[in-house]
C-alpha positions as CSV (number, residue, x, y, z in Angstrom):
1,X,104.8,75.9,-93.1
2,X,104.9,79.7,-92.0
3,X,105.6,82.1,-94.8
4,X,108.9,83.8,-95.6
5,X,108.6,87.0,-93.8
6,X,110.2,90.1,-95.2
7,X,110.6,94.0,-94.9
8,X,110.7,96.8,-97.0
9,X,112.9,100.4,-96.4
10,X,112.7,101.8,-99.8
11,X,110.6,104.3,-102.1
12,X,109.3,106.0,-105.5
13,X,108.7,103.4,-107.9
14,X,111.3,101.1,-107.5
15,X,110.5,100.1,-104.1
16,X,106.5,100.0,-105.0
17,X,107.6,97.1,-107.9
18,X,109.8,95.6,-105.1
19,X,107.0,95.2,-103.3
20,X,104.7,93.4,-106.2
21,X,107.3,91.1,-106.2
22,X,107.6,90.0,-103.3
23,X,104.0,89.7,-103.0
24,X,104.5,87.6,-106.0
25,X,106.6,85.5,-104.7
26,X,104.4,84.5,-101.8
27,X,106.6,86.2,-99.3
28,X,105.1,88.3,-96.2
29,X,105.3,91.5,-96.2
30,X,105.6,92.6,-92.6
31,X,106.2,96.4,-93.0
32,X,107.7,98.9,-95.0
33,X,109.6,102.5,-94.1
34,X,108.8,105.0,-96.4
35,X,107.9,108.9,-96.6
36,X,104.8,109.5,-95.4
37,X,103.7,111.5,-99.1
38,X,105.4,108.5,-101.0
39,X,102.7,108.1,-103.4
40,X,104.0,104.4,-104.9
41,X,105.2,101.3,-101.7
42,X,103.1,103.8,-99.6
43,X,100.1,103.7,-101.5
44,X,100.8,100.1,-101.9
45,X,100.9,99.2,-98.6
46,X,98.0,101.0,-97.2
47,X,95.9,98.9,-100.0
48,X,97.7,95.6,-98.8
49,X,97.1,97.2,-94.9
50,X,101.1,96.5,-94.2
51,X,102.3,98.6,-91.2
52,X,104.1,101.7,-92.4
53,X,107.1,103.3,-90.7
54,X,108.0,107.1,-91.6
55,X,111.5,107.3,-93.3
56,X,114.2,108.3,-90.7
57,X,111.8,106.3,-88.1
58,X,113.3,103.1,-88.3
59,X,115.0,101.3,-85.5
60,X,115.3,98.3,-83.4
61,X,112.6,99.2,-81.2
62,X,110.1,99.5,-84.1
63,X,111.4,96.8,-86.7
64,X,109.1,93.8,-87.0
65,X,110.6,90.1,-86.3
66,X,111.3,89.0,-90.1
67,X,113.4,86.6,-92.6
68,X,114.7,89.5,-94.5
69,X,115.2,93.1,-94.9
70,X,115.1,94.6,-98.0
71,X,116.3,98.0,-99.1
72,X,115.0,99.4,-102.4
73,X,115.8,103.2,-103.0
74,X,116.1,104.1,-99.7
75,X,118.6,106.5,-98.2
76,X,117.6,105.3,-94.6
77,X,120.9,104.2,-92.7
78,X,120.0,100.9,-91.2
79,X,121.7,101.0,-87.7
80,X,123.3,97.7,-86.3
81,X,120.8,96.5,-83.8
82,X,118.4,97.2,-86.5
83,X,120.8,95.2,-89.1
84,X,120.7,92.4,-86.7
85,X,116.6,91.8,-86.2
86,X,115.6,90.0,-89.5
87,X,117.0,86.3,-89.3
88,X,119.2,86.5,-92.6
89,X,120.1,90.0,-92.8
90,X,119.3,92.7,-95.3
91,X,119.8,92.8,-99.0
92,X,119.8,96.1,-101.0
93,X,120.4,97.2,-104.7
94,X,122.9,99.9,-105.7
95,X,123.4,100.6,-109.5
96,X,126.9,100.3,-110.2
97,X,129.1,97.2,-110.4
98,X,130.1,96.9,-106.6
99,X,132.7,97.1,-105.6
100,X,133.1,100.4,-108.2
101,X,131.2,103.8,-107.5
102,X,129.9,103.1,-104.1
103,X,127.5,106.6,-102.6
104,X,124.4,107.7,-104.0
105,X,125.3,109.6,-107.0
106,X,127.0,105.7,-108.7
107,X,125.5,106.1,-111.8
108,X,126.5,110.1,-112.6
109,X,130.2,108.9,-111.9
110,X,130.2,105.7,-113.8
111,X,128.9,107.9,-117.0
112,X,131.2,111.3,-116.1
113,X,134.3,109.2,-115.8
114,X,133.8,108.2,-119.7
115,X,133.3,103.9,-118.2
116,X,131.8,102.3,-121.2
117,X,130.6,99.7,-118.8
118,X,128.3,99.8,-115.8
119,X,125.9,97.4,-113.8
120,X,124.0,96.7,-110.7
121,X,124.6,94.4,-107.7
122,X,122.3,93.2,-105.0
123,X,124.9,93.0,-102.0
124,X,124.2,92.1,-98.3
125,X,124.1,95.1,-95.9
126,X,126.8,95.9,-93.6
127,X,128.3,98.5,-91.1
128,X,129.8,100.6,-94.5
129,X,128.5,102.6,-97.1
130,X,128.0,99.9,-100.1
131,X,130.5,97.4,-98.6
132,X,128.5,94.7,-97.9
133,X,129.1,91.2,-99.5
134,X,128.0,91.0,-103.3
135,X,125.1,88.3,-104.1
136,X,124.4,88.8,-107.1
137,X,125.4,91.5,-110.3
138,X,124.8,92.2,-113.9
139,X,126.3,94.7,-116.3
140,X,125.3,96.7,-118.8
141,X,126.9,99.6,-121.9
142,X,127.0,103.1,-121.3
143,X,126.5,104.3,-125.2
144,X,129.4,106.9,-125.1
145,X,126.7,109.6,-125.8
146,X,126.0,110.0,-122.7
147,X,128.9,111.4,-121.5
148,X,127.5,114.6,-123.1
149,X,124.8,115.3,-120.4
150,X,125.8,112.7,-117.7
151,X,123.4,113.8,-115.0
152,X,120.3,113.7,-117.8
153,X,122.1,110.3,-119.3
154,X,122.4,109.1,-115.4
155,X,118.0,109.2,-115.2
156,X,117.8,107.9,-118.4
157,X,120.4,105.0,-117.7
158,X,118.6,104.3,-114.7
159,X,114.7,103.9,-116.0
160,X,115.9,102.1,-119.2
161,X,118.6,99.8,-117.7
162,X,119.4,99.7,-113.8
163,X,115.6,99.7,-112.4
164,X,115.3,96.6,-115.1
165,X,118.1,95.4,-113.8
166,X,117.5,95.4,-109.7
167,X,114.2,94.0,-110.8
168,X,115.4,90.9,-112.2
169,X,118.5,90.3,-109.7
170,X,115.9,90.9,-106.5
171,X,113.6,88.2,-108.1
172,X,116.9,85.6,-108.4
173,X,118.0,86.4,-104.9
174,X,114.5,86.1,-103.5
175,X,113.7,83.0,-105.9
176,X,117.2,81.2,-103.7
177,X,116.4,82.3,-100.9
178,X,113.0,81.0,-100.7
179,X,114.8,77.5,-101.9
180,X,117.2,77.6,-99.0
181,X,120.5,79.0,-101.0
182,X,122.1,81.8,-100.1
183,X,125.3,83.4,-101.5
184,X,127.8,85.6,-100.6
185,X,131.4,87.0,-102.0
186,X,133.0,89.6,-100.6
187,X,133.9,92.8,-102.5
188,X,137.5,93.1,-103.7
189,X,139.0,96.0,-102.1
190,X,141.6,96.3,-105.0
191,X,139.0,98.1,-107.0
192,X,136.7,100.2,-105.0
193,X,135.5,103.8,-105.3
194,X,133.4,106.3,-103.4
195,X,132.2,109.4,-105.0
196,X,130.2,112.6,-103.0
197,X,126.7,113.2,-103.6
198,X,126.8,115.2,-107.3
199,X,123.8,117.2,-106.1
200,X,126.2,118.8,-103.1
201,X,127.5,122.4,-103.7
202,X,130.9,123.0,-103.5
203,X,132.1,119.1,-104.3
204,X,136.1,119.0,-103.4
205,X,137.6,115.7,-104.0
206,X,140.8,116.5,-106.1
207,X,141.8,113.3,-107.1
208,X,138.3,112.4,-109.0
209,X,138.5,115.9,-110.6
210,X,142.2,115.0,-112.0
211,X,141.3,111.4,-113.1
212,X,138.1,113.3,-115.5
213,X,140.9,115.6,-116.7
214,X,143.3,113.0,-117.7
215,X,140.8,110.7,-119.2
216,X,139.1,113.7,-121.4
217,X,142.7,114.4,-122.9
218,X,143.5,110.9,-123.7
């Protein structure tokens, strides 16, 4: 029986230990796109001799025939011939409770709009940002001392609670997947959010501005 073949668009440490796993598990790693300096998956894979592929490289000419794709900490936009190569699709992890917070800076929002709840969901890739159907989530508190220093508080959040987090919800979805079960539910557009990048200049989105006023004079 051939092994389950997977591939990794990710970096920095959270995409190194997604990589561990998988090796863990037994699965195949086929490839990974990463920076070329990324010091943690890149070192990795050089030591395991998997085929690297510079971040921003990635696309249907160059992706590897696979089982899965896996994003972990990667900002890559995975186009839709690309989407379409690995036989099941691609899974990635984005910490906030989908489909809440969607966009890079999840956590920093979650934490600025005073939510004394967050989480993280692994969700199956799709045409739109964070849209994809959810597989599999978990939540966790936001002590309400964060919302002191929320960009600080969003790191901190992040080492101590999310990375955990992803960790343990890529090992369940991987652990199914390698058993032949695979689920799906699609997000609930009732409650979704997207918020800008916080580390843009000059942020302009009116209506997220009013909603921290009226919740910090409540």
């Amino acid at each position: 029986m051939s092994k389950f073949k997977v591939f990794i668009s990710g970096q920095k440490y959270f995409a190194e230990q997604v990589f561990i796993l998988c090796n863990k598990l037994g699965m195949e790693i086929v490839g990974v796109c990463c920076p070329i300096d990324d010091k943690y998956i890149g070192r990795a894979a050089k030591l395991w001799n998997v085929p690297i592929i510079p971040a921003g490289m990635l696309n249907a000419d160059n992706m590897p025939d696979c089982d899965l794709g896996i994003t972990a900490h990667s900002f890559d936009y995975i186009g839709k011939k690309t989407r379409y190569i690995p036989r099941l699709g691609w899974l990635g992890y984005h910490p906030s409770l989908l489909p809440r917070h969607r966009g890079r800076s999840s956590i920093e929002w979650a934490i600025r709009m005073k939510e004394p709840i967050t989480g993280g969901t692994v969700f199956w890739l799709n045409a739109g940002i964070d849209r994809g159907d959810i597989a599999y989530q978990d939540w966790c508190w936001i002590p309400p001392e964060y919302f002191l220093e929320p960009q600080k508080s969003a790191s901190k959040l992040w080492r101590e609670e999310l990375l955990p987090m992803g960790l343990k919800l890529f090992e369940i979805a991987f652990k199914d997947l390698l058993s032949g079960v695979i689920k799906r539910t699609p997000q609930d557009k009732r409650f979704s959010t997207f918020e800008p990048d916080t580390s843009v200049k000059d942020i302009y989105k009116p209506d997220l501005l009013m909603l921290e006023y009226i919740k910090s004079h409540n």
